[in-house]
N, C-alpha and C positions, 0 to 999 in steps of 0.2 A: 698538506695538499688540498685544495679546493674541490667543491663537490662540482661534477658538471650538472649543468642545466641541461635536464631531458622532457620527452614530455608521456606520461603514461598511457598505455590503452589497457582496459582490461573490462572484465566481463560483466562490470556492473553489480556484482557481488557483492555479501559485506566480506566475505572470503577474501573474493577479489582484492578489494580496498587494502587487506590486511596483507596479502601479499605483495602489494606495492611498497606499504609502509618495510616489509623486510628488505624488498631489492633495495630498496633505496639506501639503504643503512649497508649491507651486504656491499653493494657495490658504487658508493658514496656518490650517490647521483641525490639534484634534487629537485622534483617532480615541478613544472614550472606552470601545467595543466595537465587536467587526466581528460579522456574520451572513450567510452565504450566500444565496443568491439561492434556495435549498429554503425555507428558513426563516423563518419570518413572525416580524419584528421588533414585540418588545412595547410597549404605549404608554409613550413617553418623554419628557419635557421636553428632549431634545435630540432635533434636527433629525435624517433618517435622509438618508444620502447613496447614489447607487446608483454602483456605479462601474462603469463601461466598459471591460474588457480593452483596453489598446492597448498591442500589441508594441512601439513604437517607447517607448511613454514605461519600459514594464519595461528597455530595454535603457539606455536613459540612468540608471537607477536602478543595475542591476548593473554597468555601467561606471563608474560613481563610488563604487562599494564596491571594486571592482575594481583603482580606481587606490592604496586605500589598502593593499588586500591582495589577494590569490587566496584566502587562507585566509576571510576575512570572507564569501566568495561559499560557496566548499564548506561551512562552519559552516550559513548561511541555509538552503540546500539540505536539507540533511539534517535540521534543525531542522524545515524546514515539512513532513517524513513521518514527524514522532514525535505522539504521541497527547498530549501534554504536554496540561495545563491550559491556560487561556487563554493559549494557542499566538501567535496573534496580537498580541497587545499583547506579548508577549514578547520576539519578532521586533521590533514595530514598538521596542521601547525600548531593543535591543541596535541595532538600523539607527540610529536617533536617536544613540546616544552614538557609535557609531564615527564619524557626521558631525560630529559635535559633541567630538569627545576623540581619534581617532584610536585606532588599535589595539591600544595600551602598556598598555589594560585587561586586555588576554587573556592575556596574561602572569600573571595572577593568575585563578587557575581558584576560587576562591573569591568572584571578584567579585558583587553583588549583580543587576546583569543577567545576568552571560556564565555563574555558576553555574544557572540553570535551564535552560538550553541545553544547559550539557556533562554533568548527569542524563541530560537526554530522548535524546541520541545514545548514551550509555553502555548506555541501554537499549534501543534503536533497534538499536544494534550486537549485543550479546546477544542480542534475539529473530532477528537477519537472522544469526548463525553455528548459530541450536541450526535454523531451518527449511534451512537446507541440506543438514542430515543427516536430518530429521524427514521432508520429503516423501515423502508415497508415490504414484507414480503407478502406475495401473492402464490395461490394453489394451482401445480400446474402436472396436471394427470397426478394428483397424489406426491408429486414434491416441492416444496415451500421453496423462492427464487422471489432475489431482491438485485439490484442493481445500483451502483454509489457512483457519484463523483468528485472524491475527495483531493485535495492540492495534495496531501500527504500520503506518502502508502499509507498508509493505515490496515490496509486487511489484515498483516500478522499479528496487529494488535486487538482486531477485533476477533479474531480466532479463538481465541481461549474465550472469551465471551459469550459467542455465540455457541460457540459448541457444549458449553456446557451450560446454556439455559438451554436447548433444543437437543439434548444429548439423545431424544428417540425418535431426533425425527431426520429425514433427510433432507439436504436446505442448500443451496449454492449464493453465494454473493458475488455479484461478479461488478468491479473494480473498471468503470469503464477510462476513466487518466490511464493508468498504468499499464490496462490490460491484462490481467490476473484476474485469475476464478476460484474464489475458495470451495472446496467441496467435500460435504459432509453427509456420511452414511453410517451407522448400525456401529457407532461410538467410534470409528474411524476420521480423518479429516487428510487432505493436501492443497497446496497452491499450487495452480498452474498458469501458466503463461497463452494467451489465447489474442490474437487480432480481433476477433471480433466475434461478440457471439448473438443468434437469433432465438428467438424463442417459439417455444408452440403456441398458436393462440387460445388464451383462457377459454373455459368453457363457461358457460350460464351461469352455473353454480358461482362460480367465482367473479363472473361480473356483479350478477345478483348483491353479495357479498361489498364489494370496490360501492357499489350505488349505495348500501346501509350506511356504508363509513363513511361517505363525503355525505349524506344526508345527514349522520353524527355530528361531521364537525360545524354541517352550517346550521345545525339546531342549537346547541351550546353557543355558539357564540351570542352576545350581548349587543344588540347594534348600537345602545347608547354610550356604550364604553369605548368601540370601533377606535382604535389607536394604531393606527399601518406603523407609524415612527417604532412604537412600545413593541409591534410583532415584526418588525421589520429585525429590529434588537434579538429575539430570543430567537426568532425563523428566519433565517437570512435567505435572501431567495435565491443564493446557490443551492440548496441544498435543493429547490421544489420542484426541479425537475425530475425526480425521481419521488417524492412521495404522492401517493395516492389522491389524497384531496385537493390538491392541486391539478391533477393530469386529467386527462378525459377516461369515461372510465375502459373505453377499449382502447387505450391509447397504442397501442402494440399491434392493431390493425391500420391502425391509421400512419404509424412509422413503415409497415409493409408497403405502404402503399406508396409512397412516397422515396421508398430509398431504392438504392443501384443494388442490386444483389450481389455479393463480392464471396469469394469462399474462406476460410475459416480455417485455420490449424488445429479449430476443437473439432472440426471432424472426427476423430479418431475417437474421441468420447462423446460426442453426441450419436444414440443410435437413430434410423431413422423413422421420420414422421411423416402422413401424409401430408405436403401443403408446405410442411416447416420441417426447421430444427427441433428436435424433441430438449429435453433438461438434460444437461448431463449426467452420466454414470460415470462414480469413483470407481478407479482401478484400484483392487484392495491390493497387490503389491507394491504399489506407492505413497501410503497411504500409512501417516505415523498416526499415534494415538493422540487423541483431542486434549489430555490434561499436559501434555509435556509442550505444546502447541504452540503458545507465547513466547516470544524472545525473554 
């Protein structure tokens, strides 16, 4: 009997993804496009299916990828926080053949499914080595606040990172592509999901600070070596909108002033400030421990 062509919706999860991969199999459909549950699915001559997160049937999924490999699982993983093109169907046709072929495809990094994969983690892996050095965090009433714009998620990869080089301090990173706020307090850590978030404006102390370090990096430089091409290579200038020596140093006065004021879902964790938003505060019953952190 032929599988029907349907087309997924689900919540954007890696859970999610993994209970697609089981309907699909369960009840021999085969996913033709996925769409999150944000996302208003176009009119289609196939059927739109909604799917249900359920942990139990993800863990029977990554248990029988599990049994063919550990690698097949870490691959998945990292694959579903790369910005890849239709990500999904990609996923779902590397899940498909290693049920269907076994793992002796991966052996050949040229394969026709398993090479779109080992792209988007090549590059996954290069944007998560250049933001480790790239972050900049600033002091803001006593807790350390950086902000990234990475093509890839990246934050859950940078979690375990950060949490434990700054494991006593309190720190948030906030993910503005995706919109996630990592947050971290008193060996605690969670990700959360936020539209938009403001900040309190730095005080003296901390501009003071921001002026040494952009006076740093333009004293060190070499003007007879001046190579843009050579730093254009190591500093790409996506990344300069968010580090320090590049930005102005109050540059967080100067976006107030200039933007629409819009409210915020992180209301509920941010307390309030005169003027602004204050730094968020982690809710400690959300809140897993920082070594277990990393996918």
């Amino acid at each position: 009997m032929p599988w029907e062509s349907v087309i997924f919706q689900y919540d954007s999860t890696f859970d999610g993804f993994l209970c697609c991969v089981f309907e699909s199999y369960v009840y021999k459909e085969f996913p033709t496009a996925f769409y999150s549950d944000e996302e208003c699915c176009p009119i289609s001559f196939y059927s739109v299916r909604s799917i249900i997160t359920q942990y139990d049937h993800a863990r029977r999924v990554l248990s029988g990828l599990r049994r063919h490999s550990p690698e097949v699982v870490s691959v998945l993983r990292r694959a579903f926080l790369t910005c890849m093109e239709n990500k999904e169907a990609c996923l779902y046709a590397f899940v498909h053949k290693v049920f269907k072929c076994g793992t002796d495809f991966m052996k050949n990094q040229s394969d026709e499914v398993y090479y779109p994969l080992v792209k988007a983690i090549r590059h996954l892996n290069g944007e998560l080595e250049k933001l480790r050095g790239f972050i900049r965090f600033s002091d803001y009433n006593g807790t350390l606040g950086a902000e990234i714009e990475p093509k890839n998620c990246v934050l859950p990869l940078l979690r375990h990172h950060f949490c434990a080089r700054y494991a006593n301090e309190s720190f948030f990173i906030y993910d503005r592509t995706h919109k996630k706020l990592l947050l971290h307090s008193r060996g605690r850590s969670c990700i959360v999901k936020t539209d938009s978030l403001q900040l309190t404006l730095p005080g003296e102390e901390e501009l003071h600070y921001r002026t040494l370090w952009k006076r740093f990096y333009e004293t060190v430089a070499i003007k007879e070596r001046y190579n843009p091409r050579c730093q254009t290579t190591h500093m790409p200038k996506r990344y300069r909108s968010t580090m320090t020596e590049f930005l102005p140093v109050d540059y967080e006065k100067q976006q107030r002033q200039t933007a629409t004021p819009t409210e915020s879902p992180a209301d509920a964790l941010l307390p309030d400030a005169p003027g602004a938003r204050s730094v968020p505060v982690i809710p400690a019953e959300c809140a897993p421990s920082a070594p277990v952190s990393s996918p």
